[in-house]
C-alpha positions in Angstrom: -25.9 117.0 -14.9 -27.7 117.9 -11.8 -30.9 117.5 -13.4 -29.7 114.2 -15.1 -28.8 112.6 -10.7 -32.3 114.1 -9.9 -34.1 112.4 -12.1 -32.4 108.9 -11.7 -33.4 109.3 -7.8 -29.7 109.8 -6.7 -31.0 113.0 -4.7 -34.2 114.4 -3.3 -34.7 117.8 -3.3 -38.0 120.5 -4.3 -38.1 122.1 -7.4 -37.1 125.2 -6.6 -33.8 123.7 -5.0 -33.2 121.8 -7.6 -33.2 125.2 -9.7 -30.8 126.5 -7.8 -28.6 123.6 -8.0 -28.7 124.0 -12.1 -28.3 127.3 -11.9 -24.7 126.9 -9.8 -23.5 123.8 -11.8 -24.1 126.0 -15.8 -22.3 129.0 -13.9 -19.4 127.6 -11.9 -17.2 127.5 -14.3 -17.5 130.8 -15.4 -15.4 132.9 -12.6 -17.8 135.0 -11.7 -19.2 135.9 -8.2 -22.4 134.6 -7.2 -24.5 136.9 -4.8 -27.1 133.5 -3.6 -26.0 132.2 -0.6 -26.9 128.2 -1.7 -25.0 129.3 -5.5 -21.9 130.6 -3.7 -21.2 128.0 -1.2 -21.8 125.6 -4.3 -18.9 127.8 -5.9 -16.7 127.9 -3.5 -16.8 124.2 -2.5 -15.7 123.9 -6.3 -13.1 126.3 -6.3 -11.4 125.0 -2.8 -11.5 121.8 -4.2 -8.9 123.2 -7.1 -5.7 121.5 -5.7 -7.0 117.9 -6.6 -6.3 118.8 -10.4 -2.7 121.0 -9.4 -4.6 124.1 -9.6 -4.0 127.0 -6.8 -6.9 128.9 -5.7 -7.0 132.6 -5.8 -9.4 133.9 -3.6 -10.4 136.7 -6.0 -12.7 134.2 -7.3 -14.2 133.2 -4.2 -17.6 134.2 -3.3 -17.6 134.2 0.5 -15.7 135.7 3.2 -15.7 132.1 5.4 -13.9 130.7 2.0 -11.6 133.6 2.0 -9.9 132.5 5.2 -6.6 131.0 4.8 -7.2 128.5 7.3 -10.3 127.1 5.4 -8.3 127.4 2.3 -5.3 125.4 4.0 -7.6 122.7 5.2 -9.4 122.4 1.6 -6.1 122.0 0.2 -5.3 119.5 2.7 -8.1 117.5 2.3 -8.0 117.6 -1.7 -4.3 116.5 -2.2 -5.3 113.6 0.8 -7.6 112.5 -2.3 -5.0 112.5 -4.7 -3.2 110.4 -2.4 -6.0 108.1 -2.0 -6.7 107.4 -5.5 -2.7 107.5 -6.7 -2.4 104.2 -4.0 -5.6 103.0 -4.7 -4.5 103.0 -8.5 -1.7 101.2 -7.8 -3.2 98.4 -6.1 -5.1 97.9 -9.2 -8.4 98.9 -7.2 -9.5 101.5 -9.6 -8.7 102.3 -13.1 -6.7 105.6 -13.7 
């Protein structure tokens, strides 16, 4: 998919980042522990992100220390449900489609 937004000019990036970018969108689903710095933030950000689809996040699969923190976890939780808050009353002004 990354590849797919690259090429339609919906991001610029050099070719060596855009590898990187591939490489953290095939393995984020996976659970594993990235040791790149770019991959795990890219991770992470994922894996806070978790509450928006009633998932908890266990920090066991969290690749940094500053994602670790249960007051960046708190606020990523936060900010997720606040999304599904957005889009539950933007649904029911008929602005978007469930």
């Amino acid at each position: 998919m990354a590849y797919a937004y690259y090429t339609a000019g919906h991001f610029h990036c050099k070719a060596d980042e855009l590898e990187l970018l591939m490489l953290a969108c095939e393995g984020h689903t996976d659970g594993g522990i990235a040791s790149d710095n770019t991959i795990a933030t890219c991770c992470d950000a994922d894996r806070l992100d978790l509450p928006r689809v009633d998932l908890e996040v266990n920090s066991i699969f969290l690749c940094t220390e500053y994602a670790k923190d249960p007051v960046i976890k708190e606020g990523a939780r936060e900010r997720a449900l606040m999304w599904v808050r957005k889009m539950a009353a933007l649904e029911s002004l008929g602005t978007i489609r469930p």
